[in-house]
Backbone bond lengths (Angstrom), bond angles and torsions (degrees), N, CA, C in turn:
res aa  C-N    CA-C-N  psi(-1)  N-CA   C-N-CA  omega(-1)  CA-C   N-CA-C  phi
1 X - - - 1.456 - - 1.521 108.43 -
2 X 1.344 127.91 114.62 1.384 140.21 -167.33 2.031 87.60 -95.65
3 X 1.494 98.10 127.01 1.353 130.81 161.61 1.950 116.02 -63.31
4 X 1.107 119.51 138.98 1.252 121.23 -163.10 1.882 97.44 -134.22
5 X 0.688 122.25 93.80 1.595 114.15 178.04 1.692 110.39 -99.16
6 X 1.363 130.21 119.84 0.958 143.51 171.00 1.474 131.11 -92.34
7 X 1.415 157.91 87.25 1.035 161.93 171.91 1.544 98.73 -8.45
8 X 1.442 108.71 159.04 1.576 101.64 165.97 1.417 112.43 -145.32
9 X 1.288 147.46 180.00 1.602 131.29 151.70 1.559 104.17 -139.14
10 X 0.952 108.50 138.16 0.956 140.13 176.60 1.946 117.71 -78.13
11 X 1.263 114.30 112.84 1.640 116.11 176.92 1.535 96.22 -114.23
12 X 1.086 96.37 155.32 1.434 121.93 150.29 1.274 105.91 -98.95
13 X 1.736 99.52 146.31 1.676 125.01 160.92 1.198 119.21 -110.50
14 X 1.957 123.29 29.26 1.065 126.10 173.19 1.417 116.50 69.07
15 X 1.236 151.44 -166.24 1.676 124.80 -178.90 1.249 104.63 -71.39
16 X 0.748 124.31 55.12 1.861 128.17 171.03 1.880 104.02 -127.84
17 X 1.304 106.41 8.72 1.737 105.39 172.75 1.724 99.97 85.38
18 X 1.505 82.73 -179.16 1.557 87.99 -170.86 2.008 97.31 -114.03
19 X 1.768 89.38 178.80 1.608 103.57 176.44 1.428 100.79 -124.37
20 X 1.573 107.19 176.72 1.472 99.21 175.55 1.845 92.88 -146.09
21 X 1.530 113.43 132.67 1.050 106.61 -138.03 2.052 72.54 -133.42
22 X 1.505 108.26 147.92 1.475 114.19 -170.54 1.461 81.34 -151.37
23 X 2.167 86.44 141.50 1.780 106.20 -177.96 1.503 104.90 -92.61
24 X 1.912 119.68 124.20 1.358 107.54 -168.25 1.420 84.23 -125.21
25 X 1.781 122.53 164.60 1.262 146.20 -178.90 1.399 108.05 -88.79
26 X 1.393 117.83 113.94 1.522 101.52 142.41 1.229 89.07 175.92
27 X 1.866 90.05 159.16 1.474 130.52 -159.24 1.356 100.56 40.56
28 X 1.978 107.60 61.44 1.352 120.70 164.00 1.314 114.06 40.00
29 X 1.709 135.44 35.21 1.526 151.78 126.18 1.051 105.19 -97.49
30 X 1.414 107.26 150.01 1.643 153.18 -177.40 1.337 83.31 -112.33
31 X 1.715 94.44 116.20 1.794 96.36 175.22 1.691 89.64 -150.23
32 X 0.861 113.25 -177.03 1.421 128.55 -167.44 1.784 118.36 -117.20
33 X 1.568 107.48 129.74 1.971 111.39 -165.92 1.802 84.29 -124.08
34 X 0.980 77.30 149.68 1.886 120.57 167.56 1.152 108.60 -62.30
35 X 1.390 170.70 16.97 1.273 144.67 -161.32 1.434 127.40 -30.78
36 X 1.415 114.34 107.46 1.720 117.92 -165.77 1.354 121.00 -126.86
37 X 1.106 117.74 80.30 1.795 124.73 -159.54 1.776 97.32 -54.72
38 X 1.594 123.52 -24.00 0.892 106.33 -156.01 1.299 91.31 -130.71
39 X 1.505 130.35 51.45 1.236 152.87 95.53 1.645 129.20 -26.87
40 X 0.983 108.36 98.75 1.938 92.60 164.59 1.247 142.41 -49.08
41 X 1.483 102.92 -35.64 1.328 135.56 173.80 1.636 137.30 -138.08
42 X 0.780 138.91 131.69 1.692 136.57 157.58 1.645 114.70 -28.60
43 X 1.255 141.92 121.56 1.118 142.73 146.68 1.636 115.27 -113.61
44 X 1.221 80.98 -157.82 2.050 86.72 -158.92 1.793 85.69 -157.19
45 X 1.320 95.23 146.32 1.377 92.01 161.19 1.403 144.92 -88.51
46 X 0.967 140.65 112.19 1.448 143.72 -124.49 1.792 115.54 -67.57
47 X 1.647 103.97 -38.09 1.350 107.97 178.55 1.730 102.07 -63.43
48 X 1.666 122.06 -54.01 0.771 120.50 164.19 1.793 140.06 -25.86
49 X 1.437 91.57 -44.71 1.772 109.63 168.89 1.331 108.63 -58.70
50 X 1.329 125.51 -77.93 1.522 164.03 166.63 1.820 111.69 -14.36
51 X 1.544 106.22 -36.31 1.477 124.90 -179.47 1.546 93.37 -95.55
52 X 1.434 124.56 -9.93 1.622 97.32 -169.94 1.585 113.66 -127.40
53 X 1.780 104.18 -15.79 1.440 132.20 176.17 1.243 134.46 -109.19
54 X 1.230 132.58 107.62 1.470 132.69 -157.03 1.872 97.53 -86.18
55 X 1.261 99.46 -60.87 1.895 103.16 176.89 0.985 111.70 -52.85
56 X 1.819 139.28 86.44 1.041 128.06 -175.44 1.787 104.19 -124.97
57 X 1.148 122.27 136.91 1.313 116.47 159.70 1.776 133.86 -96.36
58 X 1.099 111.07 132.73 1.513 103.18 -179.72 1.902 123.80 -89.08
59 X 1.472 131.90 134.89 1.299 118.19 -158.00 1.724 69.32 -137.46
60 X 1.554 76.99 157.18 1.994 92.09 159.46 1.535 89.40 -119.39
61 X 0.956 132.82 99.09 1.619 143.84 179.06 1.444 114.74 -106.65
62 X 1.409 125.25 85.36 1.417 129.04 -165.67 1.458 93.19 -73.51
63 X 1.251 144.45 -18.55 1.453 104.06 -178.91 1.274 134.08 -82.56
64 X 1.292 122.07 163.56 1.453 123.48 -161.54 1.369 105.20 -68.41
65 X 1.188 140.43 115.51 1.420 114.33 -173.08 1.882 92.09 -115.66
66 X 1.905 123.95 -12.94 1.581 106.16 161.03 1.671 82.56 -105.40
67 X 2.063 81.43 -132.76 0.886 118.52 -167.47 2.005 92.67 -101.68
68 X 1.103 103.83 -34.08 1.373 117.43 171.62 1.451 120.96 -96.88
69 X 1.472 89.59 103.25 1.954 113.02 -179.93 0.942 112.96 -80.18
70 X 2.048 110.77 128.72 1.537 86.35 150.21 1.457 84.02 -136.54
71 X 1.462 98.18 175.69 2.004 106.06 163.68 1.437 118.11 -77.94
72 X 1.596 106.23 -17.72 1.621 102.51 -171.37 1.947 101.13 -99.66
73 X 0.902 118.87 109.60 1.563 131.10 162.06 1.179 131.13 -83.68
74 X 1.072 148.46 149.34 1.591 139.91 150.28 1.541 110.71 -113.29
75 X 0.649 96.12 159.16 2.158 110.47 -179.05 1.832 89.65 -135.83
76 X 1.740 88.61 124.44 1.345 89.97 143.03 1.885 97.41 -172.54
77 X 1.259 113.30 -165.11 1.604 135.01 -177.05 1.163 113.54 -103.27
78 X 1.621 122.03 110.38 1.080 151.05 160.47 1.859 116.91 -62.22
79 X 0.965 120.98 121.21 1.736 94.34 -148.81 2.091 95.86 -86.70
80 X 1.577 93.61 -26.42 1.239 105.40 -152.97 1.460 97.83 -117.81
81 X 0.715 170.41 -150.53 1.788 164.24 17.83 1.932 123.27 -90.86
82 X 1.224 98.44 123.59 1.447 118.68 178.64 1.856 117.54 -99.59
83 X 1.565 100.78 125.49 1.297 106.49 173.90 1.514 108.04 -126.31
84 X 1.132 101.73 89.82 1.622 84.10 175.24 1.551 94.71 97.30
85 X 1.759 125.01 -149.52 1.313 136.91 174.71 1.640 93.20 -92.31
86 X 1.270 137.16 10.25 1.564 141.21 165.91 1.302 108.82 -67.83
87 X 1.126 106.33 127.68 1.765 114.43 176.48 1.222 105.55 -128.82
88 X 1.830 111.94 120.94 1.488 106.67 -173.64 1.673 100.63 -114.41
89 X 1.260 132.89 105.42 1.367 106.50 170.82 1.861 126.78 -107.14
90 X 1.318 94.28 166.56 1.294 104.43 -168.52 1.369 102.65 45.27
91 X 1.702 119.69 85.29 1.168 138.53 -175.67 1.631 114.94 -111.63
92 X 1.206 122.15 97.10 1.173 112.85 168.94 1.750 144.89 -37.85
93 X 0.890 136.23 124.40 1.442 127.96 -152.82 1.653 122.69 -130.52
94 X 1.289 134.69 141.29 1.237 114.10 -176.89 2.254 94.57 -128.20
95 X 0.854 95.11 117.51 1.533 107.49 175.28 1.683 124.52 -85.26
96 X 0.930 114.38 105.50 1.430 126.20 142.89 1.230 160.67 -69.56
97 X 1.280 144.81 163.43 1.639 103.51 -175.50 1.996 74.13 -120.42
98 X 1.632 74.42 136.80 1.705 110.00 169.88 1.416 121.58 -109.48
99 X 1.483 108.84 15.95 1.511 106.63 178.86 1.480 118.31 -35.20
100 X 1.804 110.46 -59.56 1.380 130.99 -156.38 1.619 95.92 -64.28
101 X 1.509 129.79 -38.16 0.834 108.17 -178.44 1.481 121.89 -86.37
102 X 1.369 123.35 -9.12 1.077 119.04 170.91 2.133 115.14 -84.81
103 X 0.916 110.18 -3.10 1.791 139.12 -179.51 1.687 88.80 -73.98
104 X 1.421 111.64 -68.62 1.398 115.87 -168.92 1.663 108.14 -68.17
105 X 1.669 113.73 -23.80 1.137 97.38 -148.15 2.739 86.48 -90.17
106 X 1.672 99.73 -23.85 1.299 110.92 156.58 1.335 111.57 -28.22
107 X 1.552 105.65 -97.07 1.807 112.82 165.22 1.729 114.34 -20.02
108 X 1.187 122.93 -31.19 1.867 106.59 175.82 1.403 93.84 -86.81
109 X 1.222 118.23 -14.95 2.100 96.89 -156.60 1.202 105.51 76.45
110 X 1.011 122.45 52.27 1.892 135.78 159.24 1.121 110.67 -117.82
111 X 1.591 119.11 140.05 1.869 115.92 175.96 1.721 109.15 -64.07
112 X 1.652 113.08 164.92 1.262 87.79 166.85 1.313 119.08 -104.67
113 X 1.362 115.65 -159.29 1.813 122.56 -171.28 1.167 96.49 -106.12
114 X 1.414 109.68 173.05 1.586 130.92 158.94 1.460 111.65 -116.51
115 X 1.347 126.95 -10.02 1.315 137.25 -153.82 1.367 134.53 -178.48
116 X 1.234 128.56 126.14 1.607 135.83 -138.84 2.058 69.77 -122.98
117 X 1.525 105.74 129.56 1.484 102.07 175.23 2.010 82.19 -115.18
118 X 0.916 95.06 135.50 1.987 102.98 170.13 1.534 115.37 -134.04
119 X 1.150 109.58 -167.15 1.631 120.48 -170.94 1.288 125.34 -18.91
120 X 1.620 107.82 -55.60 1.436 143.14 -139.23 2.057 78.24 -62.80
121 X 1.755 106.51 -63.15 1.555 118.87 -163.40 1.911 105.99 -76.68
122 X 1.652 109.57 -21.47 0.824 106.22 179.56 1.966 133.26 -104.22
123 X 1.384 104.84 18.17 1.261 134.93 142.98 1.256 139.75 -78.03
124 X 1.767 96.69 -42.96 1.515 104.24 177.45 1.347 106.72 -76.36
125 X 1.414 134.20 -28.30 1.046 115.35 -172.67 1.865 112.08 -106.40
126 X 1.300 108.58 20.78 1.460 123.30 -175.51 1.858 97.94 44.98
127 X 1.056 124.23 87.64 1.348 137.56 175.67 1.825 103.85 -97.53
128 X 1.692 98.54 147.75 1.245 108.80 -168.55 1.646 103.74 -143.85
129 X 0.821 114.85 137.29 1.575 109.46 -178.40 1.934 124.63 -112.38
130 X 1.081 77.48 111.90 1.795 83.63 -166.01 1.598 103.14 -82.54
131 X 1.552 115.23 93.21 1.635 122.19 171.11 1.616 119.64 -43.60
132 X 1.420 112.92 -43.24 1.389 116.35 -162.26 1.344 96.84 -93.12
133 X 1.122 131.06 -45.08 1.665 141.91 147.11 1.583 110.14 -4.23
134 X 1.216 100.36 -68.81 1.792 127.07 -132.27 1.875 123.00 64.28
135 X 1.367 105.07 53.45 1.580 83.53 -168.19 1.739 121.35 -147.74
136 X 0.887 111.99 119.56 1.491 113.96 176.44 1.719 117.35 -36.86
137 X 1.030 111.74 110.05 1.790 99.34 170.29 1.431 97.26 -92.87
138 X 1.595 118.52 161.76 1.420 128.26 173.94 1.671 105.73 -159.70
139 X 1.058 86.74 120.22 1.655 92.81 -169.74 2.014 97.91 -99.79
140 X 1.656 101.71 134.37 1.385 114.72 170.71 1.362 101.69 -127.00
141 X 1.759 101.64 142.66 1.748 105.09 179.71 1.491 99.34 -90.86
Protein backbone atom coordinates (compact mmCIF):
# COMPACT_ATOMS: atom_id res chain seq x y z
CA UNK A 1 0.00 0.00 0.00
CA UNK A 2 1.83 3.22 -1.32
CA UNK A 3 1.37 6.33 1.16
CA UNK A 4 0.05 9.58 -0.44
CA UNK A 5 0.79 12.71 1.68
CA UNK A 6 -0.98 15.83 0.70
CA UNK A 7 -0.14 19.41 1.90
CA UNK A 8 -3.04 21.12 3.53
CA UNK A 9 -3.93 24.87 4.67
CA UNK A 10 -5.55 25.66 7.09
CA UNK A 11 -8.30 28.94 7.17
CA UNK A 12 -9.96 30.36 9.68
CA UNK A 13 -13.75 31.26 9.73
CA UNK A 14 -13.19 33.82 12.40
CA UNK A 15 -15.03 32.44 15.67
CA UNK A 16 -16.94 30.28 13.51
CA UNK A 17 -13.81 27.54 13.51
CA UNK A 18 -11.59 26.77 10.94
CA UNK A 19 -11.58 24.85 7.26
CA UNK A 20 -9.00 22.86 5.75
CA UNK A 21 -8.64 23.56 2.24
CA UNK A 22 -6.26 21.05 -0.29
CA UNK A 23 -4.74 22.10 -3.93
CA UNK A 24 -6.35 19.46 -6.48
CA UNK A 25 -5.63 19.16 -10.47
CA UNK A 26 -7.99 19.29 -13.05
CA UNK A 27 -8.65 20.31 -16.49
CA UNK A 28 -4.84 21.16 -16.10
CA UNK A 29 -5.73 23.99 -13.06
CA UNK A 30 -4.42 23.98 -9.67
CA UNK A 31 -7.47 25.07 -7.86
CA UNK A 32 -8.32 24.64 -4.40
CA UNK A 33 -10.97 21.61 -2.38
CA UNK A 34 -12.58 21.80 0.95
CA UNK A 35 -11.67 18.79 2.86
CA UNK A 36 -15.04 17.70 4.65
CA UNK A 37 -15.02 14.45 6.66
CA UNK A 38 -18.50 15.24 7.32
CA UNK A 39 -19.48 15.44 3.82
CA UNK A 40 -21.16 12.36 2.32
CA UNK A 41 -19.80 12.92 -0.81
CA UNK A 42 -17.33 14.90 -3.11
CA UNK A 43 -18.92 17.69 -5.14
CA UNK A 44 -17.64 20.25 -7.48
CA UNK A 45 -19.06 23.36 -8.11
CA UNK A 46 -21.48 23.35 -10.74
CA UNK A 47 -20.80 26.68 -12.70
CA UNK A 48 -17.36 25.48 -12.52
CA UNK A 49 -18.42 21.93 -14.11
CA UNK A 50 -20.75 23.56 -16.72
CA UNK A 51 -17.72 25.98 -18.16
CA UNK A 52 -15.51 22.89 -18.60
CA UNK A 53 -18.08 19.84 -19.44
CA UNK A 54 -20.35 19.53 -22.26
CA UNK A 55 -21.81 15.74 -21.20
CA UNK A 56 -23.65 16.86 -18.41
CA UNK A 57 -26.71 15.35 -16.80
CA UNK A 58 -29.40 17.11 -14.85
CA UNK A 59 -31.06 15.21 -11.50
CA UNK A 60 -33.38 16.82 -8.93
CA UNK A 61 -31.65 14.60 -6.23
CA UNK A 62 -33.03 15.69 -2.79
CA UNK A 63 -30.56 13.98 -0.83
CA UNK A 64 -28.18 15.73 1.19
CA UNK A 65 -25.12 14.57 -0.23
CA UNK A 66 -22.88 17.92 1.90
CA UNK A 67 -23.58 20.16 4.21
CA UNK A 68 -24.71 22.37 1.25
CA UNK A 69 -28.20 21.36 -0.29
CA UNK A 70 -29.57 21.89 -3.21
CA UNK A 71 -32.47 20.13 -5.34
CA UNK A 72 -30.76 21.05 -8.57
CA UNK A 73 -27.63 18.58 -9.21
CA UNK A 74 -25.68 17.72 -12.19
CA UNK A 75 -23.84 14.34 -12.71
CA UNK A 76 -21.23 14.10 -14.96
CA UNK A 77 -17.29 12.67 -15.67
CA UNK A 78 -14.40 14.38 -14.65
CA UNK A 79 -11.86 12.76 -16.98
CA UNK A 80 -8.82 13.62 -14.88
CA UNK A 81 -8.58 14.77 -11.18
CA UNK A 82 -5.36 15.10 -9.06
CA UNK A 83 -4.96 15.06 -5.26
CA UNK A 84 -1.79 15.07 -4.20
CA UNK A 85 0.49 12.31 -6.41
CA UNK A 86 -3.37 10.56 -6.58
CA UNK A 87 -4.60 10.18 -9.96
CA UNK A 88 -8.25 9.49 -10.29
CA UNK A 89 -9.46 9.03 -13.83
CA UNK A 90 -12.66 9.14 -15.40
CA UNK A 91 -14.12 10.13 -12.03
CA UNK A 92 -17.60 10.40 -11.55
CA UNK A 93 -18.95 13.66 -10.13
CA UNK A 94 -22.02 15.23 -8.66
CA UNK A 95 -22.08 19.23 -8.90
CA UNK A 96 -23.53 21.79 -6.92
CA UNK A 97 -23.58 25.32 -6.90
CA UNK A 98 -21.17 26.57 -4.12
CA UNK A 99 -21.41 30.14 -4.88
CA UNK A 100 -22.73 31.06 -1.21
CA UNK A 101 -20.00 29.37 0.12
CA UNK A 102 -17.46 30.77 -1.78
CA UNK A 103 -19.46 34.62 -1.23
CA UNK A 104 -18.84 33.95 2.53
CA UNK A 105 -15.63 32.48 2.07
CA UNK A 106 -14.83 36.34 -0.38
CA UNK A 107 -16.05 38.35 2.76
CA UNK A 108 -12.99 36.53 4.97
CA UNK A 109 -10.30 37.13 2.21
CA UNK A 110 -10.01 33.44 1.42
CA UNK A 111 -9.56 32.12 -2.31
CA UNK A 112 -12.43 30.26 -3.53
CA UNK A 113 -12.99 26.39 -4.20
CA UNK A 114 -14.17 24.40 -7.00
CA UNK A 115 -14.80 21.38 -4.84
CA UNK A 116 -15.86 20.07 -1.40
CA UNK A 117 -13.84 16.42 -1.49
CA UNK A 118 -15.87 14.30 1.53
CA UNK A 119 -16.29 10.75 2.75
CA UNK A 120 -17.23 9.05 -0.42
CA UNK A 121 -12.94 9.84 -1.63
CA UNK A 122 -12.03 9.91 1.87
CA UNK A 123 -12.85 6.29 2.90
CA UNK A 124 -11.77 4.83 -0.15
CA UNK A 125 -8.59 5.92 0.25
CA UNK A 126 -8.48 5.54 4.25
CA UNK A 127 -7.38 9.30 4.72
CA UNK A 128 -5.85 10.62 7.93
CA UNK A 129 -5.13 14.05 8.80
CA UNK A 130 -1.92 15.03 10.30
CA UNK A 131 -2.75 18.55 12.41
CA UNK A 132 0.83 19.26 13.45
CA UNK A 133 1.94 18.07 9.97
CA UNK A 134 -0.62 19.98 7.98
CA UNK A 135 -1.29 17.03 5.74
CA UNK A 136 -3.65 14.84 4.00
CA UNK A 137 -2.67 11.09 4.19
CA UNK A 138 -4.27 8.89 1.33
CA UNK A 139 -3.62 5.48 1.21
CA UNK A 140 -3.56 3.52 -2.46
CA UNK A 141 -3.31 -0.38 -2.72
Amino acid sequence: MRTIGVPLILISLQDDGFHLLVEIVVFGQKLLAVVDTGASRSVFDSTFITTHIADIEHTEESQATTLFTTSNTLQATVPKLKIGHLLLKDYDIVALDLSAVNQAYHSLGHPPIVAIIGSDLLLKYQASVNYKKMKLFLHKK
